[in-house]
N, C-alpha and C positions, 0 to 999 in steps of 0.2 A: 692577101690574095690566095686563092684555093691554090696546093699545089697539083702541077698533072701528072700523072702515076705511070709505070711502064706495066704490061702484064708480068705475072710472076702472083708469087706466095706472098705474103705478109703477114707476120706473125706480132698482133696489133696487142700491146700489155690496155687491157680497163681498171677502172677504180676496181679498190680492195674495200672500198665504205664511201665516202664520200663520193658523188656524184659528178665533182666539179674536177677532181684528178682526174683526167683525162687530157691528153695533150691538143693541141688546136689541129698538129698533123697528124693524128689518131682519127680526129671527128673528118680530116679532109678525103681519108683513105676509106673511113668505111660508109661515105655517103658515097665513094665511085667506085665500090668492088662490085660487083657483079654478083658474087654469093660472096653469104658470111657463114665459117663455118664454126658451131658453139656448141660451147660444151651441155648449156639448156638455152632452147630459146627461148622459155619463157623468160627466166632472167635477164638474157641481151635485153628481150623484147622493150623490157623495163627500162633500160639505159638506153634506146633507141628514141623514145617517148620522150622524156627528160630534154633529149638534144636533138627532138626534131629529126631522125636519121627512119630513112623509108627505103628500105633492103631486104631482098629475098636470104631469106636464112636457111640452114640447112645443121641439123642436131647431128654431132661428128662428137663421141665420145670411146670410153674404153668398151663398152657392152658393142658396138654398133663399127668400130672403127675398119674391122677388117671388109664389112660389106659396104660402108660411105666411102672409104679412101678410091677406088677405082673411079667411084664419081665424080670426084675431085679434081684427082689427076688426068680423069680425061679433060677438064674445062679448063687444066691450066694447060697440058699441052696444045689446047686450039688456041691458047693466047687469052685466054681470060684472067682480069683481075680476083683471085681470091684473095679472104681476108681470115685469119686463122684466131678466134678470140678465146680466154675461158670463162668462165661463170666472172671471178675476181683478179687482179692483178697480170701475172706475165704468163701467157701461154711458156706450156714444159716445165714450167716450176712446179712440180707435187701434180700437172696438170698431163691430161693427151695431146701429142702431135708429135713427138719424136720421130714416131714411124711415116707420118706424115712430111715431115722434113728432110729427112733422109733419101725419101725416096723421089720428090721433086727433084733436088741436088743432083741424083744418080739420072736421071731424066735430062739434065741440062737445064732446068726450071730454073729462073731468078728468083732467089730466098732474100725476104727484107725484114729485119726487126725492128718495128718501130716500139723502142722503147718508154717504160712508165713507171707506170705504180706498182712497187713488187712487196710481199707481207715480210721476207725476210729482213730484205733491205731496209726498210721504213724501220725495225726492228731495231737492226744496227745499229741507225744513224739516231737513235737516240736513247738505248739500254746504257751506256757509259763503259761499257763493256770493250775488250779489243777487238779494232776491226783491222788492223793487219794482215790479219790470215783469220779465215774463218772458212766454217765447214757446213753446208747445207744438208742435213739429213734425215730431211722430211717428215715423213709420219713415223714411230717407233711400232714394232709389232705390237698387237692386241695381248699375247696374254704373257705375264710376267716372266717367264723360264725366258722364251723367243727374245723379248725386250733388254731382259739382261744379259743377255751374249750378244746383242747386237752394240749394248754400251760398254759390254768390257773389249769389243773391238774397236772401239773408237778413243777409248780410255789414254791412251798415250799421244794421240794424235793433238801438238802442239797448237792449237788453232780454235777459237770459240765454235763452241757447239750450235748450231741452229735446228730446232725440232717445231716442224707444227705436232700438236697435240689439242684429242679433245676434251671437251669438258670433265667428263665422267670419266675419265683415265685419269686425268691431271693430279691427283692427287698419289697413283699409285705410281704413276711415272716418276714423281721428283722424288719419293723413297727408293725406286728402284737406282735413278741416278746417283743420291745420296752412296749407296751402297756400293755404286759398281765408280762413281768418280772423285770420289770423296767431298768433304764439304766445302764444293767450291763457292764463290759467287756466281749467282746466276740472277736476272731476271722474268718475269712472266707480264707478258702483255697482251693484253685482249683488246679487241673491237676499234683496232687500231684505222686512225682517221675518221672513227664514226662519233656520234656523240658524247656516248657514255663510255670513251678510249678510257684506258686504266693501265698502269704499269707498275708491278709491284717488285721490290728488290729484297735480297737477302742472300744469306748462303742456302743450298739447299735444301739440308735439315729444318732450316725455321719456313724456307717455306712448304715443303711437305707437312710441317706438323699446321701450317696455318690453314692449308686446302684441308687438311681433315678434319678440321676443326669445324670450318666454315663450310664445307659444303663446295658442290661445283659452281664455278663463277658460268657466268653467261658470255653467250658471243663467242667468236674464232679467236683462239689463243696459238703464241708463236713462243716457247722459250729460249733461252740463250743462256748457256754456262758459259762461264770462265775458260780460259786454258789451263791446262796443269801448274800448280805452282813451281817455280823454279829449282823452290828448295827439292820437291818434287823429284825432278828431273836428274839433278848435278848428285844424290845419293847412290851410291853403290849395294850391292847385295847383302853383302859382308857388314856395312852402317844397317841396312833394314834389320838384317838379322840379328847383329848385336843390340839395338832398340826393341826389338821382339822379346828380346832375349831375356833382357830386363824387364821388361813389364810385366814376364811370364814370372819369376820370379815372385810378385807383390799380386798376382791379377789371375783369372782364367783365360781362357784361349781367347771367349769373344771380347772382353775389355782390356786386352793386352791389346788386340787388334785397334778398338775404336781409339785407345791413347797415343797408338801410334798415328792412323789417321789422322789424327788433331793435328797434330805436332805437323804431318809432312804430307798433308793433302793426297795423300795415296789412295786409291781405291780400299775402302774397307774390307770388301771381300776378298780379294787379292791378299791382303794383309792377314785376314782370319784364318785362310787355307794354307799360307807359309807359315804360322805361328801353329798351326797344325801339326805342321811338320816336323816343326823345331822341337816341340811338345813330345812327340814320338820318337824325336831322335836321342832326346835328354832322358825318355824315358827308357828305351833299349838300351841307350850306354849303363845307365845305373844298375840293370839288371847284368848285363853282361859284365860288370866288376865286381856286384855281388857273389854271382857265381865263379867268379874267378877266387875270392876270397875262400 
């Protein structure tokens, strides 16, 4: 039996691929809103068709949000049902309406999430990866410098990685994490709940070297690292630096660094630039006991 709805917001998750993820109180809410506001209508449009749903739409995205939002908010304060959708899965996820939500809230507006199909999520629940704690963080910057300060900020943070990424990145992304997280386990999953879903596993390194090998896979892809290894975490400065210390010994700077890596899941880079240091401190002492000689 349809459920009957109070006015307010609703911020309605739709399928991320398949057509039939969609909840029965999803389909009840957006055949009784009054406006539906999306991120394209043409795309709703599509999922409208499908499930028989005949609703006036209105396109509310980031290009458009600051001139649609007033319009909105004035239909919820006279008491109208809105319905808040994105193109895929959960509105606010990687998605607009924050600003939208916020400010109904601050209005007194009733905020409802009818939850669903979300790409991280679905991601989680079946990479084998830990989902204890995990970290959502969405798209990584376009060009590699930006990318890799954004992973060496995240680099310690105990909790599986979550990244949408696209096609034509992907291969330069998972060197870049290689690099800045060491060779953890990770996952990569594309076209997830659609036909030709694919979910490929490995530690980083094999799959950076397989995406370049292969070319960009097709479809919306979602990766998932590992957390830091333990071993990782419980070493001290003083352990890094005596394992640097040795490898510099038998090795150069940069294969001192990846040996260590191996061994203790560290960020590579992090490792390269203290073995840097180590490098110029061994080499300053030797000269200053020379010259004391």
């Amino acid at each position: 039996m349809p459920t009957s709805f109070a006015p307010g917001l609703y911020v309605v998750a739709t399928p991320i691929g398949n057509a039939r993820d969609i909840t029965l109180r999803a389909l009840d809410l957006l055949r009784a809103a009054d406006i539906i506001a999306c991120e394209d209508t043409r795309v709703t449009r599509k999922l409208f068709i499908i499930h028989d749903i005949d609703r006036p739409t209105l396109a509310y995205h980031d290009h458009n949000a600051a001139r649609i939002r007033p319009r909105l908010m004035e239909r919820l304060i006279k008491g109208e049902i809105v319905a808040l959708v994105s193109d895929a899965g959960t509105p606010l996820i990687s998605d607009p309406g924050y600003r939208l939500v916020n400010e109904a809230r601050q209005a007194g507006v009733a905020v409802t999430a009818l939850p669903g199909a979300s790409a991280p999520l679905a991601a989680l629940a079946s990479a084998g990866l830990p989902t204890d704690k995990f970290l959502f963080a969405g798209f990584l910057p376009a060009k590699s410098a930006a990318r890799r300060r954004a992973l060496g900020e995240l680099a310690s943070v105990p909790a599986t990685l979550v990244f949408f990424e696209s096609a034509t990145r992907l291969a330069a992304s998972l060197t870049d994490m290689t690099a800045e997280l060491g060779p953890r386990e990770a996952a990569v999953l594309r076209e997830l709940t659609k036909k030709f879903e694919e979910a490929r596993h490995g530690s980083l390194p094999d799959l950076a070297r397989h995406y370049q090998t292969e070319g960009p896979p097709k479809g919306e892809i979602v990766v998932l690292v590992a957390p830091p290894d333990s071993r990782a975490v419980t070493l001290d400065e003083a352990e890094i630096d005596a394992m640097l210390l040795t490898a510099l010994d038998q090795s150069s700077v940069k294969d001192a660094a990846a040996a260590v890596a191996e061994r203790t899941s560290l960020p590579r880079r992090a490792l390269y630039n203290r073995a840097l240091v180590l490098r110029t401190g061994v080499a300053d002492d030797l000269l200053s006991r020379a010259e004391d000689e």
